[in-house]
C-alpha positions, -999 to +999 in steps of 0.1 A: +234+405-168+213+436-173+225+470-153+209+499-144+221+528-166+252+547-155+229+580-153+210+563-126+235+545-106+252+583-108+227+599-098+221+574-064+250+580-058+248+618-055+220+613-034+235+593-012+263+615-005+242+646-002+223+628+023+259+618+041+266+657+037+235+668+057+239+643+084+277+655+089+260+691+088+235+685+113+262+668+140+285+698+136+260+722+142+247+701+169+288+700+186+291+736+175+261+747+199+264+725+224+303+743+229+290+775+224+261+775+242+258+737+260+224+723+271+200+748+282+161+748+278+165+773+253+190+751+228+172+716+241+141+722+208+172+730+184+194+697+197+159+680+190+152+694+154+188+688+143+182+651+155+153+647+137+172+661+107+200+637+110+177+608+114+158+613+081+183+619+064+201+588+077+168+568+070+166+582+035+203+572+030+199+540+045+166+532+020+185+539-012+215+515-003+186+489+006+173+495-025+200+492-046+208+463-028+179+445-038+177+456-075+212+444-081+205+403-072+173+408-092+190+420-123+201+384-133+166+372-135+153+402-152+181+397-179+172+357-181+140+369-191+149+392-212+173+362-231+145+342-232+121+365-245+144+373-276+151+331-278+110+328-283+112+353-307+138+339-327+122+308-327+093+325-341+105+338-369+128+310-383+094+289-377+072+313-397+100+316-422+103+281-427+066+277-433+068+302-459+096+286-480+075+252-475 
């Protein structure tokens, strides 16, 4: 079965826990104001930005793991082609090789 290279599959995985990071981030600041300063029209635009935050960067997260996801049933075909790719071309050259000794 082919795999996607460890450098790749590393460096998703970073992403995804940066991503994890910022949305932790954005819901402590969000309890952190709300105690300090609770609900008032001044705090209700931050409350929405830090939302908005949180919710990209919970879409973001969600699209790589969806991703990855789908690559990773995919990868059998992709290497079943790949086999039969090199099978043709081993076929190839044993056939032009045998017409050559003929």
């Amino acid at each position: 079965m082919a795999k996607l290279a460890e450098e790749i599959l590393t460096r998703v995985f970073t992403i995804q826990r940066q991503l994890l990071e910022r949305i932790n981030e954005a819901t402590e600041i969000e309890y952190q104001l709300l105690e300090r300063f609770g609900e008032t029209q001044e705090t209700l635009d931050y409350f929405e930005q830090l939302q908005n935050s949180r919710e990209r960067a919970d879409n973001y997260y969600l699209r790589l793991f969806t991703s990855l996801r789908q690559i990773y049933p995919a990868q059998p075909v992709a290497s079943l082609i790949s086999s039969f790719r090199e099978s043709i071309s081993d076929v190839i050259v044993l056939l032009l090789s045998r017409s050559l000794l003929m």
